[in-house]
Structures are given as structure tokens and as C-alpha cells.
RODO-2510 file (C-alpha; in nm, 4 decimals, decimal comma):
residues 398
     n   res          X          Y          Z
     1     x     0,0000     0,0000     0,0000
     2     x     0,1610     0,3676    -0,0788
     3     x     0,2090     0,6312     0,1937
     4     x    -0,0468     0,8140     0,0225
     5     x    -0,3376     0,5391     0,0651
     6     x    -0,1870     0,3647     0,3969
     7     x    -0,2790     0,6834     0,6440
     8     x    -0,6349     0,7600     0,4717
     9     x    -0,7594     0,3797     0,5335
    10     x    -0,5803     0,4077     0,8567
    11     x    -0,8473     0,6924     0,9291
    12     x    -1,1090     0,5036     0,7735
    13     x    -1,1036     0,2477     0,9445
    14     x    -1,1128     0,4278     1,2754
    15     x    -1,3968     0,6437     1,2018
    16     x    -1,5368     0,2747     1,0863
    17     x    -1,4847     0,1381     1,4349
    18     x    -1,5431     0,4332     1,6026
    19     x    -1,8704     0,4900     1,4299
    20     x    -2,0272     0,1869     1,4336
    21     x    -1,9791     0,0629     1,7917
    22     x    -2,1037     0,3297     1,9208
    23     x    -2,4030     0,3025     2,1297
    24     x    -2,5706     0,5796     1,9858
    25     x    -2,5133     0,4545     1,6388
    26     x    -2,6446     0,0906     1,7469
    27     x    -2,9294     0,1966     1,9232
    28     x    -3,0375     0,4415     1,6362
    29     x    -2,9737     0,1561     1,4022
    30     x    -3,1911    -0,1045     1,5613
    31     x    -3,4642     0,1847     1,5731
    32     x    -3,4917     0,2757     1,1717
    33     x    -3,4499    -0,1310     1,1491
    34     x    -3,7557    -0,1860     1,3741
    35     x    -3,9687     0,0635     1,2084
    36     x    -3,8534    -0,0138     0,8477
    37     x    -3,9715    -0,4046     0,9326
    38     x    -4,2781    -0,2980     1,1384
    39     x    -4,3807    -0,0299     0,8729
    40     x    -4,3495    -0,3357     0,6119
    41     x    -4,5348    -0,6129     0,8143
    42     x    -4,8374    -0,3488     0,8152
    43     x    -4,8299    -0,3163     0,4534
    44     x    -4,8662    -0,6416     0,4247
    45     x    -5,1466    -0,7068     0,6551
    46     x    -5,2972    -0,3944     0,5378
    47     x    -5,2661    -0,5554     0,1553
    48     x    -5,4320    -0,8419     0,3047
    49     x    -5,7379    -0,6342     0,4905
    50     x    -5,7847    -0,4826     0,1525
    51     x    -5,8624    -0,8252    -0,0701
    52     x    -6,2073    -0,7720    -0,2576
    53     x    -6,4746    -0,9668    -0,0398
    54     x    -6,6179    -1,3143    -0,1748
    55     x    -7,0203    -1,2768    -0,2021
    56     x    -7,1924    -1,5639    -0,1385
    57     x    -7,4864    -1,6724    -0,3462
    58     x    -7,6770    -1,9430    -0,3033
    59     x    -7,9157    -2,1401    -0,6247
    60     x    -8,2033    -2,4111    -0,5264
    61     x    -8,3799    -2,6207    -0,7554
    62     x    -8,3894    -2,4505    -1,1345
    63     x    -8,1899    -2,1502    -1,0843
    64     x    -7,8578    -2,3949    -1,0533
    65     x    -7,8558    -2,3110    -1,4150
    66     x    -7,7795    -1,9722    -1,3676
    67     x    -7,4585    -2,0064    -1,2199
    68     x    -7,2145    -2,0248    -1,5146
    69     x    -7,3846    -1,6717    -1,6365
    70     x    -7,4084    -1,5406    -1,2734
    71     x    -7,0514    -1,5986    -1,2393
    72     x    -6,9401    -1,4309    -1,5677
    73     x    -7,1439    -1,1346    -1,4882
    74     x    -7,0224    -1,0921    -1,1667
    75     x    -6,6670    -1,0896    -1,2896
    76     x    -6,7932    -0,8087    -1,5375
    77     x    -6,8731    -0,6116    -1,2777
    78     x    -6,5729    -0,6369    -1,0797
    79     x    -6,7363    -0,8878    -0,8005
    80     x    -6,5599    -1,2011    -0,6353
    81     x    -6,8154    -1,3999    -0,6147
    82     x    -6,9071    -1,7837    -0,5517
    83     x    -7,2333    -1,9643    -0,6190
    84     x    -7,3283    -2,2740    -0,4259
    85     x    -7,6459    -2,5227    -0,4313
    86     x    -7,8321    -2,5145    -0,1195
    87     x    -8,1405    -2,6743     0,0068
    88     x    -8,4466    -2,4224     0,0192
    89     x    -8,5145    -2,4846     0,4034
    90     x    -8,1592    -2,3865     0,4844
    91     x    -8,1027    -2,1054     0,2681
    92     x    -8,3285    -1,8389     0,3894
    93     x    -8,1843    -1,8829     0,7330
    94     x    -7,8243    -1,8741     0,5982
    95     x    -7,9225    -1,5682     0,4516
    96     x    -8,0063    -1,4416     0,7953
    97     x    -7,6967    -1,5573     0,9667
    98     x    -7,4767    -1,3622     0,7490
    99     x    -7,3665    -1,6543     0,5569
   100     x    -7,5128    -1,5950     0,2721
   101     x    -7,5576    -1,2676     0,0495
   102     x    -7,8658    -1,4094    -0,1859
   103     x    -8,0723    -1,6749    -0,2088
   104     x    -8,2320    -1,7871    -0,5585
   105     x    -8,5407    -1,9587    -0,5958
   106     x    -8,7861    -2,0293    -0,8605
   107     x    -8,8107    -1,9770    -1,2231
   108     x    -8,4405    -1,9040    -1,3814
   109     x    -8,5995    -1,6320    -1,6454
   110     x    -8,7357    -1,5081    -1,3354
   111     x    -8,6461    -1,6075    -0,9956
   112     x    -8,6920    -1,4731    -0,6562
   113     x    -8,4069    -1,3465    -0,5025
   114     x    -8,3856    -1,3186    -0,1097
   115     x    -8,1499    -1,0552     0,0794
   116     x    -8,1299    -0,9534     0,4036
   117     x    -8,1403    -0,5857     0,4013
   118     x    -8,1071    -0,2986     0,0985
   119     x    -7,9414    -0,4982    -0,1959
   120     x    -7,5777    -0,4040    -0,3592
   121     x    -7,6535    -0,2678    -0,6587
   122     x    -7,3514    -0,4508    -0,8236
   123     x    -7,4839    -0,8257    -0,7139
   124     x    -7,8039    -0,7141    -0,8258
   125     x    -7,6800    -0,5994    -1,1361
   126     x    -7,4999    -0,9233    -1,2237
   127     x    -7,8289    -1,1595    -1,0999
   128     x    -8,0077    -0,9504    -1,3326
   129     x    -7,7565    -0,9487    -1,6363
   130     x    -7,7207    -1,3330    -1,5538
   131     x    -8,0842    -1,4109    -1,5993
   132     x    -8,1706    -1,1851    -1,8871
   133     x    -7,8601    -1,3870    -2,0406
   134     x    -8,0486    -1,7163    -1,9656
   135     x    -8,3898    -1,5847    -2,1142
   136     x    -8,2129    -1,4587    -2,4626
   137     x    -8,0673    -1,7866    -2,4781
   138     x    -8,3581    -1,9611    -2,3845
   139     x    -8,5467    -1,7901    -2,6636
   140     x    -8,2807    -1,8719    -2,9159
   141     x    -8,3057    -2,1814    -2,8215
   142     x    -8,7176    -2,1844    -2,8971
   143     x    -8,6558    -2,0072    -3,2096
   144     x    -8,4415    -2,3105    -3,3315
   145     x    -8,1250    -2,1081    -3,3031
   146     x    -7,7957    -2,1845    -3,1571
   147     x    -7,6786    -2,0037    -2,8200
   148     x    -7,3371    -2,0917    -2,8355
   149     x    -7,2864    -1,9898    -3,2397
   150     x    -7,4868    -1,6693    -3,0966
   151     x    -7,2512    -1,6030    -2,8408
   152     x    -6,9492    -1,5967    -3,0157
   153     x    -7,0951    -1,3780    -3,2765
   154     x    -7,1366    -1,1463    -3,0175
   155     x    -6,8520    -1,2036    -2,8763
   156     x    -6,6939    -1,1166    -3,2622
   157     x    -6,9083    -0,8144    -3,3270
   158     x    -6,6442    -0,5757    -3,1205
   159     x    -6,4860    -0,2645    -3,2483
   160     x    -6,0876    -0,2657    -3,3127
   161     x    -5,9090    -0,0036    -3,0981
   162     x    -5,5899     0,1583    -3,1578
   163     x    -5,4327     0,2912    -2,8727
   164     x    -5,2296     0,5898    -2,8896
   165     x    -4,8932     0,6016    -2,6553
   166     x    -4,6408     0,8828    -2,6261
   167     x    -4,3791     0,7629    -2,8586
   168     x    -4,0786     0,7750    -2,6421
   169     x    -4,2487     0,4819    -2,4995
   170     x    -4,2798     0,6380    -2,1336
   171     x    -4,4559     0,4127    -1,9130
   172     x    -4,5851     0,4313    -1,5643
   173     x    -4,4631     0,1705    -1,3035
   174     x    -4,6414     0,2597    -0,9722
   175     x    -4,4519    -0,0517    -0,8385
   176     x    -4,0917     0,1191    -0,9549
   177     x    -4,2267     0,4262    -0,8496
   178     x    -4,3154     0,3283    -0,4802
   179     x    -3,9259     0,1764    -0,4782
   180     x    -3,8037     0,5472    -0,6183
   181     x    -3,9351     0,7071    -0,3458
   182     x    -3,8295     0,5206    -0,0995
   183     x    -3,4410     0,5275    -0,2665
   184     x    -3,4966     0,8885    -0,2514
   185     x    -3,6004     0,8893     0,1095
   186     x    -3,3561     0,6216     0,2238
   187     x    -3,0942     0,8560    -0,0118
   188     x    -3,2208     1,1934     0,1947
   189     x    -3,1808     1,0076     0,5799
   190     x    -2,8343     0,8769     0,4837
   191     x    -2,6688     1,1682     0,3407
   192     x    -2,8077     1,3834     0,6308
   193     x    -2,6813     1,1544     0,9179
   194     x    -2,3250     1,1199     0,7499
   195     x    -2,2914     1,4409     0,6663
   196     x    -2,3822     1,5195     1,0050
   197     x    -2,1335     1,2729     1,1380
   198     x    -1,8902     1,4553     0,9385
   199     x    -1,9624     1,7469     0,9814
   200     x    -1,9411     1,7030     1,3942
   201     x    -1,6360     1,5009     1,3844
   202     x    -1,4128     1,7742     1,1874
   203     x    -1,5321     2,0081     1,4220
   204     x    -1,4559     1,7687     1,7416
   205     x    -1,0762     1,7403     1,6405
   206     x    -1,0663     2,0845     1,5906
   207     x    -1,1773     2,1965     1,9488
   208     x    -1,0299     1,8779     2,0957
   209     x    -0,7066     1,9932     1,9571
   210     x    -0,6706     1,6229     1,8218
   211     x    -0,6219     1,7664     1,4497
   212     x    -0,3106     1,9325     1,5050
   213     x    -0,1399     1,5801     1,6603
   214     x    -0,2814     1,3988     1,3815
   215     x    -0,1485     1,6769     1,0685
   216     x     0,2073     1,6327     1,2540
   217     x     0,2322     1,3306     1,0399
   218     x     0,0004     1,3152     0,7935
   219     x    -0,1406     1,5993     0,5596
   220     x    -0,5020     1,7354     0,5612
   221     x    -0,6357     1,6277     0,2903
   222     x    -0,5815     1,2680     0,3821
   223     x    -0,6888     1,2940     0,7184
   224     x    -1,0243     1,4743     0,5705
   225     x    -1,0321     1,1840     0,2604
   226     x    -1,0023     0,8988     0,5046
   227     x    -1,2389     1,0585     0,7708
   228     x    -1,5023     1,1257     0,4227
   229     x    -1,4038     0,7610     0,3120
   230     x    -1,4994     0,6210     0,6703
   231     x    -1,8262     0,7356     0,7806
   232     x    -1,8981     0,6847     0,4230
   233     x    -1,8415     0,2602     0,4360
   234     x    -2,0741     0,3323     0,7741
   235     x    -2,3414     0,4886     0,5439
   236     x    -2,3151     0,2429     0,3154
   237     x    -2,3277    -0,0265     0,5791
   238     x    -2,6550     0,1111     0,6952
   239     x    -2,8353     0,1897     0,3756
   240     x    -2,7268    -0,2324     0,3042
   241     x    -2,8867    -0,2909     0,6579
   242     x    -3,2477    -0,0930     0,5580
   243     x    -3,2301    -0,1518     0,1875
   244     x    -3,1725    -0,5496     0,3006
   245     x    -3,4681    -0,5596     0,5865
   246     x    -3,6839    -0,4022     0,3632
   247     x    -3,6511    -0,6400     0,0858
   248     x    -3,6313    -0,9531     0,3137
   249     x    -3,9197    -0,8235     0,5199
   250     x    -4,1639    -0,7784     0,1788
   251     x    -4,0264    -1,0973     0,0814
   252     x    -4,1384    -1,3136     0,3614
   253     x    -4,4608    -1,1322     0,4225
   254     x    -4,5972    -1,2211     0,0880
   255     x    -4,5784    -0,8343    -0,0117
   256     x    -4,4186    -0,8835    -0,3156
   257     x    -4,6505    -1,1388    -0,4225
   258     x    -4,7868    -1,0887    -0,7718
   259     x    -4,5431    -0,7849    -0,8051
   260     x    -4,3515    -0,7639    -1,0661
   261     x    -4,0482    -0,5733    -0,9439
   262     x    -3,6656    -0,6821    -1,0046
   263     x    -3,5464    -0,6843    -0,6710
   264     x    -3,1613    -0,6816    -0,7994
   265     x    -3,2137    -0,4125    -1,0344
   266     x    -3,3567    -0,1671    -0,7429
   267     x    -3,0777    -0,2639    -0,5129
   268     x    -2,8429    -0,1754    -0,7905
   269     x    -2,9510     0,1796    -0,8372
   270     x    -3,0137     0,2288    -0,5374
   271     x    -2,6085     0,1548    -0,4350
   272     x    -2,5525     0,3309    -0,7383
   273     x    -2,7383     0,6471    -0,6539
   274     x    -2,6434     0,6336    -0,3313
   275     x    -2,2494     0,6565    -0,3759
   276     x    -2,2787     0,9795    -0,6300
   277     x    -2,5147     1,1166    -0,3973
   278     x    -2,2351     1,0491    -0,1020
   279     x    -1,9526     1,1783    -0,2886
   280     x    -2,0920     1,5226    -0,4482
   281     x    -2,2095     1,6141    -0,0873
   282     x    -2,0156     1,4203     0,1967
   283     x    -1,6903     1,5879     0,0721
   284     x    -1,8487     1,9529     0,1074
   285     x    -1,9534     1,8870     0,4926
   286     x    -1,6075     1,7975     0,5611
   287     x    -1,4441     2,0722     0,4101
   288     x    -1,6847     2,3692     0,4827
   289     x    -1,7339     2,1873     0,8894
   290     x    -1,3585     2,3169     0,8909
   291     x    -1,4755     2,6744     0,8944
   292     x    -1,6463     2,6529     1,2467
   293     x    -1,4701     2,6164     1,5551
   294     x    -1,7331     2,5487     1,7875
   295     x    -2,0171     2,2850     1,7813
   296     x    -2,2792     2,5979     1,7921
   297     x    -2,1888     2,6674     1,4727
   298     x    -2,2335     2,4019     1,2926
   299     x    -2,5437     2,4513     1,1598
   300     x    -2,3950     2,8138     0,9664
   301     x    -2,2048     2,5904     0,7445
   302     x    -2,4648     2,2686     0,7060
   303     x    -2,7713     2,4184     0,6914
   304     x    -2,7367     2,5746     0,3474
   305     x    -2,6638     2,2034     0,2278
   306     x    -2,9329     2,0573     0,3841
   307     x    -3,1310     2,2841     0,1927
   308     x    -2,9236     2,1984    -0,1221
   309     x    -3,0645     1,8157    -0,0623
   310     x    -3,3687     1,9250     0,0277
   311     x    -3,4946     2,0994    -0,2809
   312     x    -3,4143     1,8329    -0,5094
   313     x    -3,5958     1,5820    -0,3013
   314     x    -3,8805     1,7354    -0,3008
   315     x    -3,8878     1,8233    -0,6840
   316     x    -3,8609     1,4788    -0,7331
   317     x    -4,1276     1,4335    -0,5354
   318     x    -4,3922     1,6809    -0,6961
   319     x    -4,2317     1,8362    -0,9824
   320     x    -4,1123     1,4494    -1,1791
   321     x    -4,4463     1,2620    -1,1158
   322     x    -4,6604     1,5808    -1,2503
   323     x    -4,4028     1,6040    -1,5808
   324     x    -4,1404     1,3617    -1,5540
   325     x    -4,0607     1,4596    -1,9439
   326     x    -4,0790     1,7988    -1,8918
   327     x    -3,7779     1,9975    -2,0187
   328     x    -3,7442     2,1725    -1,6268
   329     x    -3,7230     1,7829    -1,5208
   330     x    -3,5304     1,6933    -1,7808
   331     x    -3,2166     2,0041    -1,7077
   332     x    -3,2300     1,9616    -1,3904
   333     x    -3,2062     1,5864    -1,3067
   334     x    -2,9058     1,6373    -1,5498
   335     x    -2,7448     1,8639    -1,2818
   336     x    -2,5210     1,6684    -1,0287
   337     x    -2,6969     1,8309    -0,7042
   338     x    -3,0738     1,6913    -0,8515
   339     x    -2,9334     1,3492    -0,9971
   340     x    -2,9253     1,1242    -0,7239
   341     x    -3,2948     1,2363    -0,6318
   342     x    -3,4590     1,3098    -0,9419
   343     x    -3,3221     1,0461    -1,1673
   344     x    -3,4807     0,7571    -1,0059
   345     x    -3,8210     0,8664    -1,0368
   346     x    -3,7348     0,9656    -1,3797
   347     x    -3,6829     0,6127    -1,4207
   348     x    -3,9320     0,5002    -1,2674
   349     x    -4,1740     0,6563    -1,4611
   350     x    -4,0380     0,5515    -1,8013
   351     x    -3,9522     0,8591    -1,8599
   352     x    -3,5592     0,8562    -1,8345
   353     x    -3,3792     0,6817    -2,1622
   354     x    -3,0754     0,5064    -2,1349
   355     x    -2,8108     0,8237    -2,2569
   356     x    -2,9961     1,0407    -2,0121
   357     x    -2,9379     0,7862    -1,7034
   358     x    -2,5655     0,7433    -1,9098
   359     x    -2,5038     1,1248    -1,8940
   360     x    -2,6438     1,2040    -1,5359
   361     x    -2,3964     0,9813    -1,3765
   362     x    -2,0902     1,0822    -1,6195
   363     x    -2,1496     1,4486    -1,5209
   364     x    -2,1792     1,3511    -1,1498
   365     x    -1,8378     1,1201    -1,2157
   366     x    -1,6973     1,4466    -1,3515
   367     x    -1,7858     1,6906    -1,0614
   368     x    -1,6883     1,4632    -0,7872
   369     x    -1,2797     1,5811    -0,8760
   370     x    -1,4159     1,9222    -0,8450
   371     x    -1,5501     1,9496    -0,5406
   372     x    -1,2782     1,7326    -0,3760
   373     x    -1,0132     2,0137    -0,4719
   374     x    -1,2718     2,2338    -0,3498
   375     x    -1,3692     2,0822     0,0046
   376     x    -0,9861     1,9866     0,0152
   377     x    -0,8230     2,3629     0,0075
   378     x    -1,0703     2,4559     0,2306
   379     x    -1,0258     2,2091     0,4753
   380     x    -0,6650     2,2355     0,4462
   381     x    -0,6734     2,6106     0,4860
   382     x    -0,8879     2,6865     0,7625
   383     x    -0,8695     2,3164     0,9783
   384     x    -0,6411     2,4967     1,1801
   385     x    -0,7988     2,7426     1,2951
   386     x    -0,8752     2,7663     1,5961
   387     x    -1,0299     3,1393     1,6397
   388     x    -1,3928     3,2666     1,5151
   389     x    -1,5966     3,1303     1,2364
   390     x    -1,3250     3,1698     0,8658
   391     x    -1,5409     3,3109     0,5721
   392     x    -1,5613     3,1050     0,2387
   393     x    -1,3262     3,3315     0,0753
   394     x    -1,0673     3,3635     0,3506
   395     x    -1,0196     3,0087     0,2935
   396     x    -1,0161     2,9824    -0,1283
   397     x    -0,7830     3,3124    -0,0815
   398     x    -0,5173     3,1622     0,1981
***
């Protein structure tokens, strides 16, 4: 390993140990763990709550007929529903008890249909298209005509449609999109607790004094590289920890059942997202936390970021979904600040091709070297000192 790299992973994996044992961290862990898994066991069980109802009919005597036309009306109308043969004494007082939702009796062209209480318009609307069904083909059937050759040229006698689609193919995934915004969240939590970990830990050598043993023998900008490279390997190690729980939880809880999402794909960008999201803003806490010299003052230098994080977030929250091809959308999830939030909805919405996604990550790739000679002469400049807040340009001018 060169002298360069050998005192930067020396760092890194301090601020590793450091970071990660700590009870604070642990405890803080276990509680976005807990409420990642609890918040995804309710979705399931709230999936579950929400399966359509099964109605219950039951047919006596001649109106067993009906069922093979009661059932295909009812699936017209959007109604699970299940047909059974019961005997007439029973049914009426199954109807009663709640086990039942109707009760047919009596002629099929016209039968009498028992409920307890106002009928659902929708069942009623199926028994009814079910036996006027019977009666046309009943009548067919007395006019020497064939119900079945009938049916199907019904069934032919449809109009062709032609469906017009955007033709850059956009497409709406509300499954992707639900993952997007939860990248975007998870993206938002992380890069706010690391660069808050950064942030504070710059400013705790400073006042501790630590920083000047530490620059004896090794120079600033690896000791602000390994501390960056660090809590950043902690990040990552947490958003593997939620990303992972998440996925395992909707796994096993049947969540994911009948979804067609690919689980390896939205892992992917989210790690992908994730890192250029980390490196365009974890380097600037660590070299603008060098300006402060006291904990209190933190929040001069962060807060602006924060607000640099939260703006994009929340354009990808509103502005994408309302005109994800929108040329705003489309210049400013280009810009390395928006990317790592706006992109993924993009995406998720169709509405990002493949030289766009391409592009957004080669122009992040390009300002990462940027703002690492940026973060760097400013940490370099003004780590040392140990008097009142440095301005900006004090530092670039040093």
C-alpha cells in the first residue's frame, strides 16, 4: 500500500470502528431497522385487509342453471363472487346468519331473489344481467337457433381499438415508483446523518485539539479523505442494513406477491445512486465543517446544504411525477446536485432513456474531482484554525 493510501484507510477504518460501535449509532440503528420491518409487516397485513370480499350466493332447484352466467357477470362487474347449491329450508336462514348474500329460488328467467337488508346494486346488477342472459338464450333456443354460435358472434361483433402512446415509450410503473421514493427517502436520511457525522467530527478534532497531533504526520487532505471515506463505508453499511430488511421483510410477508419488481435491479440503483449522492455532498460537509470552531456553529455551514438536498428531493417528489418529461425535469435531473434524487423517479416513470441515465452519472463522475479540490483547500486552509468562524473566501484566498 503507498504512503499516500496507507494513512487515509488508517483513518477510515477508525472512524469505521469508532462509528459503528457506538451506542448511539447501534441503538439508532436497531430503531430505523424496527420501524422499516414494522412499517413493512403493516403493509402487508394492510394488503391483506384490503382483498375484494367473496359474495356468497346461493341457487335451489332450477336456478342452478344460472350459475355459469351469474358468475361471468359478476366478474364483469368487478365482483368475487361464488355460487353454491343449497337446500331451500336452509337457505333463507343462511341468509339471515350472514352466511349468505342471496338466495335464488324459482323460475331461472325469473327467480326470486332473497337478501337480508337494501341490496348491492352490483350483485343485483350481475343476478339480473345473468338471468336476462339465460332468457335470450332460452329464446334462441325456442326459435331453433344456436346459443353458443350466438354467443361468439357477439362475442366477434367488437370494435378494433388503436391505442395511442407517447412515442418515447414512457410508461408508468407505480410498483418502480413506490421503490423510487423510498431510494430517494432512504438517499435523503443517509446523506443527512453522514454528513452530520462529518460534519461534527471535523469540528470535534478541531476543538479537541486532536487535528493538530494527527497533521504532525500526515497531511489534511488525507486525514479529511479517510475521515469522508470512513463514515462513508458506515453509510453504506446502513443503507445495506435498511435496503436489506426491507426487501427480506416484503419478501417473507408475501408483499411482493404478484409484483412484478426486479429486486436486484432496485438494489443496484439504489447503491448506485447512493455513492454519487455520497460523494458530491459528503466531501463539502467535511471541508466547509472546517470553517467553524465550535459545535454551535455548525449549523452556519450545514444548513445551506441541507437545503441543497432538500430541494431536489422534493422536486422529485412533486415536480417528476406531474411532468417527468418535462424539459425543467429533464435540465435539472441532469445537474449533479438533482441526480441522485430526481433520476430515479425519472426512471421510474419511463420517462428517463438510457443516454440520459448514461449522462447524469458521467457528469456527477466528472464533478466529484471538483468538489474534492474544493472541500480539500478549504479544509486544508482553515482546519487549523482555531479562532472565530473563517469566511468562504478567507479560505479559497489563503
Amino acid at each position: 500500500m503507498s504512503r499516500t493510501w496507507r494513512p487515509i484507510w488508517l483513518i477510515a477504518a477508525r472512524e469505521v470502528r469508532t462509528r459503528l460501535l457506538a451506542k448511539a449509532s447501534i441503538i439508532s440503528t436497531a430503531i430505523v431497522l424496527v420501524l422499516i420491518v414494522g412499517g413493512m409487516v403493516a403493509a402487508s397485513i394492510i394488503s391483506a385487509n384490503d382483498s375484494p370480499d367473496v359474495t356468497q350466493v346461493a341457487l335451489t332447484g332450477e336456478t342452478t342453471v344460472l350459475a355459469p352466467a351469474l358468475q361471468a357477470a359478476a366478474a364483469g362487474a368487478g365482483l368475487t363472487l361464488e355460487t353454491s347449491e343449497v337446500a331451500p329450508d336452509a337457505a333463507e336462514a343462511s341468509v339471515l346468519d350472514g352466511d349468505l348474500d342471496a338466495y335464488l329460488r324459482g323460475d331461472p328467467t325469473s327467480p326470486a331473489v332473497s337478501l337480508e337488508g337494501a341490496p348491492d346494486p352490483t350483485l343485483l346488477a350481475a343476478i339480473t344481467t345473468a338471468v336476462q342472459q339465460y332468457a335470450l338464450s332460452d329464446a334462441i333456443t325456442a326459435l331453433g337457433g344456436d346459443p353458443t354460435q350466438v354467443g361468439r358472434d357477439l362475442a366477434a361483433a367488437v370494435p378494433t381499438v388503436n391505442v395511442l402512446s407517447d412515442p418515447s415509450g414512457a410508461e408508468f410503473d407505480p410498483v418502480a415508483f413506490s421503490v423510487a421514493m423510498a431510494t430517494s427517502a432512504l438517499l435523503l436520511f443517509t446523506l443527512l446523518q453522514c454528513g452530520s457525522l462529518i460534519a461534527m467530527g471535523v469540528v470535534e478534532e478541531k476543538v479537541s485539539r486532536v487535528v493538530e497531533i494527527l497533521l504532525a504526520t500526515i497531511r489534511p487532505s488525507q486525514l479529511m479523505a479517510g475521515k469522508i471515506l470512513g463514515i462513508g463505508i458506515v453509510g453504506l453499511i446502513q443503507v445495506g442494513l435498511f435496503a436489506g430488511a426491507a426487501a427480506a421483510t416484503a419478501a417473507f410477508s408475501g408483499l411482493l406477491d404478484g409484483v412484478d419488481l426486479n429486486l436486484g435491479s432496485a438494489l443496484l440503483w439504489l447503491l448506485v445512486w447512493f455513492l454519487l449522492g455520497f460523494a458530491i455532498y459528503a466531501v463539502l460537509f467535511g471541508g466547509f465543517a472546517a470553517l467553524v470552531s465550535r459545535q454551535e456553529d455548525i449549523g452556519a455551514v450545514t444548513t445551506p446544504m441541507i437545503f441543497t438536498m432538500m430541494a431536489p428531493f422534493y422536486l422529485g417528489i412533486y415536480l417528476v411525477p406531474n411532468s417527468p418529461d418535462g424539459t425543467l425535469t429533464k435540465i435539472l435531473s441532469q445537474i449533479p446536485f438533482f441526480s441522485p434524487f430526481m433520476m430515479p423517479v425519472r426512471q421510474a416513470f419511463g420517462a428517463a432513456q438510457g443516454w440520459e441515465v448514461a449522462l447524469s452519472i458521467a457528469l456527477c463522475l466528472a464533478l466529484v474531482p471538483l468538489l474534492v479540490w474544493l472541500a480539500g483547500r478549504v479544509y486544508s486552509r482553515a482546519v487549523l484554525n482555531t479562532g472565530g468562524r473563517m469566511k468562504l473566501t478567507d479560505a479559497l484566498r489563503r
